[in-house]
C-alpha positions in Angstrom: 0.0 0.0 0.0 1.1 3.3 -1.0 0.4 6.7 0.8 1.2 9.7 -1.2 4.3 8.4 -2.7 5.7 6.4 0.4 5.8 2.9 1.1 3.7 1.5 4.5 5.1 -1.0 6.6 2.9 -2.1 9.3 3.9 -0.2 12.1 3.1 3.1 10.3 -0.3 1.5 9.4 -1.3 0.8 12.6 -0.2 3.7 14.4 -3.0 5.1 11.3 -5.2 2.8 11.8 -5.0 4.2 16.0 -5.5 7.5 15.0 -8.5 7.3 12.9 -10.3 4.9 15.1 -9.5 7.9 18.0 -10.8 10.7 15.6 -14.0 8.1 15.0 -14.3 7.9 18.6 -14.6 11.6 19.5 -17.3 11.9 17.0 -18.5 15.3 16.0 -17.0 15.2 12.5 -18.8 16.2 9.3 -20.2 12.7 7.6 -18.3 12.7 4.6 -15.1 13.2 6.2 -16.5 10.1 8.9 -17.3 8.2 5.6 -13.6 8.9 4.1 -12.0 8.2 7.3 -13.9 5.0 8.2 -13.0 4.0 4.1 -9.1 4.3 5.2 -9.4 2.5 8.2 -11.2 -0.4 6.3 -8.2 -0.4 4.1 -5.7 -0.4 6.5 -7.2 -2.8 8.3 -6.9 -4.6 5.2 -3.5 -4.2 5.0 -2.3 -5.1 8.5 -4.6 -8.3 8.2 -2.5 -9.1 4.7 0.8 -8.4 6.7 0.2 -10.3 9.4 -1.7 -13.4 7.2 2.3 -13.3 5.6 4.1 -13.7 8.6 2.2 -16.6 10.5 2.8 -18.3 6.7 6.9 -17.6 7.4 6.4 -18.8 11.0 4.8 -21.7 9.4 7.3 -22.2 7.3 10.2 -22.0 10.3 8.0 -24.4 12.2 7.7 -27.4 10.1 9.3 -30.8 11.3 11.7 -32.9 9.3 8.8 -34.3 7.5 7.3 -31.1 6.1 4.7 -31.5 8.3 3.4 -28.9 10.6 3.5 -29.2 14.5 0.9 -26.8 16.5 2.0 -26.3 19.9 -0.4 -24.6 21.9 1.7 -22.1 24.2 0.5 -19.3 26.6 1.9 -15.9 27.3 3.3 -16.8 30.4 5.8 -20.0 27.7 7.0 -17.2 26.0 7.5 -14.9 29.1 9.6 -18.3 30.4 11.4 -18.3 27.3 12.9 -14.5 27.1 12.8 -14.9 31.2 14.2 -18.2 31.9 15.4 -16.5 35.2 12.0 -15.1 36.4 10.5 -18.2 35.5 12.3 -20.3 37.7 11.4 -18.0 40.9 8.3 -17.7 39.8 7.6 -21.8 39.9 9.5 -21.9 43.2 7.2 -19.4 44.4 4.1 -21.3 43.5 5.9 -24.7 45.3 6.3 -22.8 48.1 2.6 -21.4 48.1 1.1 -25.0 47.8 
């Protein structure tokens, strides 16, 4: 997607996307320029869905087993916390030991 001669990337889309949905949300704009603005959002939203559809395909990619064959893991925020945190983790699991 193009905006006046520069290319988006997703973080510029979404920080857009933000700002329109805030201007929405305020309210007391003229209709056409609601209609205009709620037009870009739909497109951006578009966009960022695209985006984001292409990197769980890439993550796909980097997660397939020897076979070719995909291999869902279900995970929760607090695996991936353990994983950058490994640290934080392991006080954390003491302290729940500790509490039981």
């Amino acid at each position: 997607m193009n905006s006046k001669g520069r290319e988006m990337n997703f973080e510029k889309a979404l920080t857009e996307l933000e700002q329109i949905v805030n201007k929405l949300e305020k309210g007391g704009l003229p209709l056409n320029e609601s209609l205009a603005l709620f037009e870009k959002g739909i497109k951006l939203a578009r966009f960022l869905r695209a985006e984001l559809d292409k990197a769980e395909r890439k993550i796909e990619i980097l997660i397939k087993n020897e076979k070719g064959e995909l291999k869902p893991e279900e995970f929760e925020p607090e695996d991936l916390e353990a994983d950058l945190n490994p640290e934080e983790s392991k006080e954390e699991e003491s302290e729940e030991e500790n509490r039981k």
